[in-house]
matplotlib code that plots the C-alpha trace (Angstrom):
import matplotlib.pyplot as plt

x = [125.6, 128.3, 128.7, 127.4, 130.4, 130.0, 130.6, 132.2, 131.8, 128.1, 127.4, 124.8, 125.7, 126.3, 126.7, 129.7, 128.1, 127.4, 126.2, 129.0, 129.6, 132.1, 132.1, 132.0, 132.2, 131.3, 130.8, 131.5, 130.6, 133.3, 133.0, 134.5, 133.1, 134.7, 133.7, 135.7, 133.6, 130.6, 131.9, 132.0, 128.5, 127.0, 128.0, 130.0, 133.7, 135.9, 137.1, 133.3, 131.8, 134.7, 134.6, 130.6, 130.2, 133.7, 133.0, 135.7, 134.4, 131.8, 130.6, 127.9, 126.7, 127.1, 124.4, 125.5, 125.8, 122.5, 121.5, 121.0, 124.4, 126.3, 124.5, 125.6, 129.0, 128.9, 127.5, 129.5, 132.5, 131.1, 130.9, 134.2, 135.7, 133.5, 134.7, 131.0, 129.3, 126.1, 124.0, 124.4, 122.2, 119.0, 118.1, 118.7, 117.6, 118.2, 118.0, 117.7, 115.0, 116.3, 115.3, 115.1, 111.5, 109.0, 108.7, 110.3, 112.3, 116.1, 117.1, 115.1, 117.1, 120.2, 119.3, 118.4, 121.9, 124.2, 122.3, 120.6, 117.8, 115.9, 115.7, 113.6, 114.6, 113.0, 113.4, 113.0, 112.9, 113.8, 116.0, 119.5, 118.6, 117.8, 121.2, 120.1, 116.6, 117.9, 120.7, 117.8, 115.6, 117.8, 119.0, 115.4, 114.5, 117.5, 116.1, 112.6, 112.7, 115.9, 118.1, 121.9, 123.0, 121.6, 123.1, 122.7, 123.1, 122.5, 122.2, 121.2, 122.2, 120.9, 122.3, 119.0, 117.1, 119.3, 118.7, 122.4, 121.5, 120.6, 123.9, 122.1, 121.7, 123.6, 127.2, 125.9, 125.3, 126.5, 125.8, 127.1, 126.6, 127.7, 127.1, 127.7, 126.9, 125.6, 126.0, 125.0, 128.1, 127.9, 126.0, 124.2, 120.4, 119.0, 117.2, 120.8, 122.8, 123.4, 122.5, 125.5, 123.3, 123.5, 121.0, 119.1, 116.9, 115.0, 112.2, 110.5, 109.7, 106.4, 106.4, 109.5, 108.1, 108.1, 111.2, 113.5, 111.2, 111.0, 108.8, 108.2, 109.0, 109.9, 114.2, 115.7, 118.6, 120.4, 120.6, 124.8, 125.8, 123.4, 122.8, 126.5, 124.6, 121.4, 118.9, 116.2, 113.2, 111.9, 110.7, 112.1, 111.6, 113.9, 115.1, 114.4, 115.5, 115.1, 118.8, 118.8, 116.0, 116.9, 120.4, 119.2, 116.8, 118.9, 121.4, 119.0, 117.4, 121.2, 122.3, 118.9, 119.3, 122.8, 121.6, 119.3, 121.1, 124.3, 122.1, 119.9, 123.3, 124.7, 127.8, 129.5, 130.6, 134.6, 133.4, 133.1, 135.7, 134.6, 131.6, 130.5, 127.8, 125.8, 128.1, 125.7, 127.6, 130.7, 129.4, 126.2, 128.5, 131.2, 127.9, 126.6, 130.4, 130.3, 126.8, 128.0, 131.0, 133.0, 136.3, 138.8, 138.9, 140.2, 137.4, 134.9, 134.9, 134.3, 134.5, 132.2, 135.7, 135.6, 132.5, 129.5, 126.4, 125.7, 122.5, 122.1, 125.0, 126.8, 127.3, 128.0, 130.5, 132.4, 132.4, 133.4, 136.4, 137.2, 137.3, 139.8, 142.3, 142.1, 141.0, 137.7, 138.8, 137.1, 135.1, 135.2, 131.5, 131.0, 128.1, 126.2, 123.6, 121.8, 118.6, 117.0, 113.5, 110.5, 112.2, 113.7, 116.6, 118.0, 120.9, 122.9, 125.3, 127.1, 129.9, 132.2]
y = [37.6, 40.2, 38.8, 39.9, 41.8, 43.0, 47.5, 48.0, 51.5, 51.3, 47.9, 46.3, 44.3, 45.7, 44.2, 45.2, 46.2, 49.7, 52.5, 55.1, 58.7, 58.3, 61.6, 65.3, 68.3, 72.4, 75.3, 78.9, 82.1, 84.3, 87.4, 87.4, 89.7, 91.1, 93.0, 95.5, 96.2, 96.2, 98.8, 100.9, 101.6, 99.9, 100.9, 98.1, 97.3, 94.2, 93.4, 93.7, 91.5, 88.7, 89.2, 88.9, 86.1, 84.5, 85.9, 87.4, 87.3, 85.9, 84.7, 86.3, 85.5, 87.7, 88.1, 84.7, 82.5, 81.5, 78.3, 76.1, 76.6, 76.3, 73.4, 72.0, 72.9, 70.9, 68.3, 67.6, 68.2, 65.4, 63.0, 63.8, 62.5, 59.9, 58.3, 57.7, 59.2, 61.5, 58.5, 56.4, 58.6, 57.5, 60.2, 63.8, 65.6, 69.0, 71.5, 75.0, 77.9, 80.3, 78.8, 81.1, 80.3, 78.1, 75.4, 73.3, 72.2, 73.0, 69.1, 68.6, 71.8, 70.2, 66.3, 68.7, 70.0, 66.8, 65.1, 62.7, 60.7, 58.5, 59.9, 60.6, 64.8, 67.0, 69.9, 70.0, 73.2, 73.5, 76.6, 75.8, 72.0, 71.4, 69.5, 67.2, 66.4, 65.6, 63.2, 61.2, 61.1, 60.4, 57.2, 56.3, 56.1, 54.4, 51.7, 51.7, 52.5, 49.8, 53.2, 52.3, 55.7, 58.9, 62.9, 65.0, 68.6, 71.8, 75.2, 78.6, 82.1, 84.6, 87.5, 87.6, 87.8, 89.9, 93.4, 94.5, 98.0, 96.0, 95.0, 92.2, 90.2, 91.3, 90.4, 86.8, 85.5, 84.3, 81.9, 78.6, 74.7, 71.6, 67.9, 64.3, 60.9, 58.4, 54.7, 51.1, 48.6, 46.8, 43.4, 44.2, 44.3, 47.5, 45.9, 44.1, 47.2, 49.2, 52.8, 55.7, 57.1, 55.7, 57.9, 60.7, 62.9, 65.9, 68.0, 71.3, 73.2, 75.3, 77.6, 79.3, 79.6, 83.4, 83.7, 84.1, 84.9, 86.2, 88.2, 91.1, 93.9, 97.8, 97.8, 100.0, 101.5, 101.2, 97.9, 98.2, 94.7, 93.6, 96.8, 95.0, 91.8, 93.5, 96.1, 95.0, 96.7, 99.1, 95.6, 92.1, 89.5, 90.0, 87.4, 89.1, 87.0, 87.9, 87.6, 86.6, 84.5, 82.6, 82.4, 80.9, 78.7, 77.1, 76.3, 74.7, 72.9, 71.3, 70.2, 68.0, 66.7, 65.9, 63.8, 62.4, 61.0, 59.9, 58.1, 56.1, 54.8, 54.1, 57.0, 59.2, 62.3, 61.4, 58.4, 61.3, 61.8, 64.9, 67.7, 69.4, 71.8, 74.0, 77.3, 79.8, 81.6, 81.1, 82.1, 79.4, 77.0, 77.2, 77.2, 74.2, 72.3, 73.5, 72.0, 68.9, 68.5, 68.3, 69.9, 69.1, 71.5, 69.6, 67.8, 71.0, 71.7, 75.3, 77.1, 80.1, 82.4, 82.8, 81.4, 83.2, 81.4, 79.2, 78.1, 74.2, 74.6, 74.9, 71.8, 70.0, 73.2, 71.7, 68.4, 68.3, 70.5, 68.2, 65.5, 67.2, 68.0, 64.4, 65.2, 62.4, 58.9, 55.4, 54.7, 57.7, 58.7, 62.3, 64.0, 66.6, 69.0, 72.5, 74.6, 76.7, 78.6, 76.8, 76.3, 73.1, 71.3, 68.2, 66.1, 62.8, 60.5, 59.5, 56.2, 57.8]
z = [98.3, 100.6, 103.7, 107.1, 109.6, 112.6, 113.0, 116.3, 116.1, 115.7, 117.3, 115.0, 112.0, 108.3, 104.8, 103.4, 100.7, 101.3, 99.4, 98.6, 97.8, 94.5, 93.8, 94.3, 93.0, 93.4, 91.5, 92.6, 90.5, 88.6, 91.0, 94.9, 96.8, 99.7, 103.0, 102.1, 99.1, 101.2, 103.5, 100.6, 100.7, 104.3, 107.9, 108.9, 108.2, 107.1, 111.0, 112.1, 109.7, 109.9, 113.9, 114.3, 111.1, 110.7, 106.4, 104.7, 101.2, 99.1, 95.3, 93.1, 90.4, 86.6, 84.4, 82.3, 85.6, 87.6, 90.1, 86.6, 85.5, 89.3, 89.6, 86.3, 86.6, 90.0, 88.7, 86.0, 88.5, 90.7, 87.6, 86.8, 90.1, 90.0, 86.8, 85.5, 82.7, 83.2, 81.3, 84.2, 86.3, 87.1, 89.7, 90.4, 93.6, 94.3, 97.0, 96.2, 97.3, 94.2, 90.6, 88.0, 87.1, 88.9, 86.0, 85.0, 88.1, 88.3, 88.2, 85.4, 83.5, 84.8, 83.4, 80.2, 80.2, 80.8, 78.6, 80.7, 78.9, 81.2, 84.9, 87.9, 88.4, 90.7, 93.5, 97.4, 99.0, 102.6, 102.4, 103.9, 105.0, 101.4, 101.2, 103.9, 102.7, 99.4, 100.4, 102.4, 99.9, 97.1, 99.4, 100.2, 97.0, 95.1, 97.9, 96.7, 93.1, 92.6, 91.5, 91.7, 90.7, 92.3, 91.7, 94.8, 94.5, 96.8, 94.5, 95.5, 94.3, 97.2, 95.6, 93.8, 96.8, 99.3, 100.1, 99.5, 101.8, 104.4, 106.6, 108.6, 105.2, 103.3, 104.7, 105.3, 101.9, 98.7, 95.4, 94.8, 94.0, 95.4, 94.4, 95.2, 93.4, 95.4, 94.1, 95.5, 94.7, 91.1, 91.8, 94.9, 94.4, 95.9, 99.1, 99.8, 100.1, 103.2, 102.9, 103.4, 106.0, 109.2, 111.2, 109.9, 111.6, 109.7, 110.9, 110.1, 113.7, 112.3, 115.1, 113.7, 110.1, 109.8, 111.5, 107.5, 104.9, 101.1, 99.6, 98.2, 100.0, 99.7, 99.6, 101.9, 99.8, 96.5, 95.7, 94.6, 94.4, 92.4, 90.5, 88.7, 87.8, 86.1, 87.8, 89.9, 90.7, 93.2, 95.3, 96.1, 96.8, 99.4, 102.4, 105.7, 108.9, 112.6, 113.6, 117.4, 117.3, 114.5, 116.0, 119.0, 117.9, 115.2, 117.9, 119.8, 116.6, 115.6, 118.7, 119.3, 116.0, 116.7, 119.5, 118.3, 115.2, 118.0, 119.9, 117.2, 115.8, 119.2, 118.7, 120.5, 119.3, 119.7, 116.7, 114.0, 112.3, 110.6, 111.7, 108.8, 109.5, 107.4, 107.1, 108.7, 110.9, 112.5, 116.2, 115.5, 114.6, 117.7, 119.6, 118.3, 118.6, 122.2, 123.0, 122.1, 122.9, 120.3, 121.4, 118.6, 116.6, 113.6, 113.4, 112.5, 108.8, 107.5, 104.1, 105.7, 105.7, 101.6, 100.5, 103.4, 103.4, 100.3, 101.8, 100.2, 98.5, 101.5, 102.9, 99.6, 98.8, 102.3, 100.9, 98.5, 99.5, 102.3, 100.0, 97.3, 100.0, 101.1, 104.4, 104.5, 104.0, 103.0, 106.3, 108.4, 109.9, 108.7, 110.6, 109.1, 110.2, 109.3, 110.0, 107.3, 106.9, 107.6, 109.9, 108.1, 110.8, 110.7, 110.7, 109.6, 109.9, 106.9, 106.9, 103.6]

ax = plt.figure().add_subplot(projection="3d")
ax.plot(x, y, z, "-o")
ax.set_aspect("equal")
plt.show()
């Protein structure tokens, strides 16, 4: 049986026995592109769009590429750095709002495609928190179903649903996949282990519901990005978002979900080693770091610059970047947090 020790950064006693993240892993598409290729067609210009969003450039996805194959290619990614083979998942939860058909779910097309046999796979969709929800519930449920080895993965490609002659969209988003495998330590029943997250706090404020939407709608212009990747029709569904209020709610949202999660585990904000917040927008994310106080700079991780706005993917995308260049260590307390339709907010706090 591990041994009881006492956490003087949180002040309550943990098992040493904890569960881990052992891997990641992400997946980009083939084609980058940049503002200055949107310019070409939309009234804006590189030094606007990277002033006003903090995005240089961003990925698509070709006509062979598609959330199912991002998320795969994270996945098996994650596995690799892990060390583990793909049979020793027994659950796969993923976040994504873009699947290419409504059945059957994207994890079960990805447990399809590594090969995985005997596994509880299935979807959440809460837009750009879908990273967040899945992460708890994966970890709630390796507790309650006895699961030892969880996949976690955030997938969406929003160049299917963005309006590409529409300049308050369209220089926001882009397509990716990100993933993580979540393990409890060999010989440590499930109701013994500690979970990874330390505080989480996730909520859907209803009142904001209508505030990014997509549906179908009449497009405003020629649809030139995606016109490369295959045509689309005359209608969407296209992702429509009322900028300043969803700006300034999903400040608001964040930072009281960063309390929130502080103050359940008895933190302060100088204990994180590492802020990693949804990469919406490089204005809402200065906001948020200012609102609580987090003045180091260092300590605020961002991929928004070259990847946009990944939506679920994005968080796992900054992960598992982080991770690769050896910037998150064994024990630091990563805090996380996004806001996505719905609206969908939340955050956590995560002991790597």
């Amino acid at each position: 049986m591990s041994h009881k020790c006492s956490d003087a950064s949180s002040g309550y006693q943990v098992l040493t026995a904890r569960n881990r993240v052992i891997g990641t892993g992400s997946a980009l598409p083939s084609r980058q592109v940049t503002n200055r290729e949107l310019s070409t067609f939309l009234d804006t210009d590189d030094q606007w769009i990277e002033d006003r969003v903090g995005i240089r450039s961003r990925y698509v996805c070709a006509e062979s590429e598609s959330t199912v194959s991002l998320a795969v290619a994270a996945a098996q990614q994650a596995l690799n750095s892990a060390g583990i083979e793909a049979d020793e998942i027994e659950l796969v939860v993923l976040g994504t709002f873009t699947p290419e058909r409504s059945l059957p779910s994207v994890a079960a097309l990805v447990a399809e495609a590594l090969d995985i046999q005997d596994v509880a796979a299935f979807d959440i969709q809460a837009a750009c928190s879908g990273f967040l929800f899945s992460f708890a519930t994966a970890e709630a449920l390796m507790s309650s179903l006895g699961v030892r080895t969880a996949l976690v993965i955030g997938a969406d490609t929003l160049s299917r649903v963005v309006d590409w002659s529409d300049r308050n969209t369209a220089v926001l988003f882009g397509d990716g996949a990100g993933a993580c495998i979540l393990q409890r330590p060999e010989g440590v029943a499930a109701h013994e282990a500690k979970p990874a997250v330390l505080s989480s706090y996730l909520r859907t404020f209803a009142e904001g519901a209508e505030l990014i939407t997509c549906e179908e709608i009449e497009r405003k212009g020629e649809q030139r990005v995606s016109s490369l990747l295959g045509e689309r029709g005359e209608k969407g569904p296209f992702l429509q978002m009322k900028g300043r209020s969803v700006f300034k709610a999903g400040v608001q949202l964040m930072t009281a979900s960063i309390f929130q999660v502080l103050k359940s585990a008895s933190l302060s904000i100088e204990e994180v080693s590492l802020f990693i917040p949804h990469q919406s927008n490089i204005r809402m994310i200065e906001s948020v770091a200012e609102n609580i106080d987090l003045k180091d700079q260092t300590k605020i991780a961002t991929t928004i610059d070259e990847v946009g706005n990944t939506s679920a993917a994005s968080i796992p995308i900054t992960l598992d970047r982080y991770a690769r260049e050896g910037r998150i260590s064994r024990g630091d307390i990563l805090l996380l947090t996004a806001v996505g339709s719905g609206i969908s907010y939340g955050s956590l706090l995560l002991r790597w």
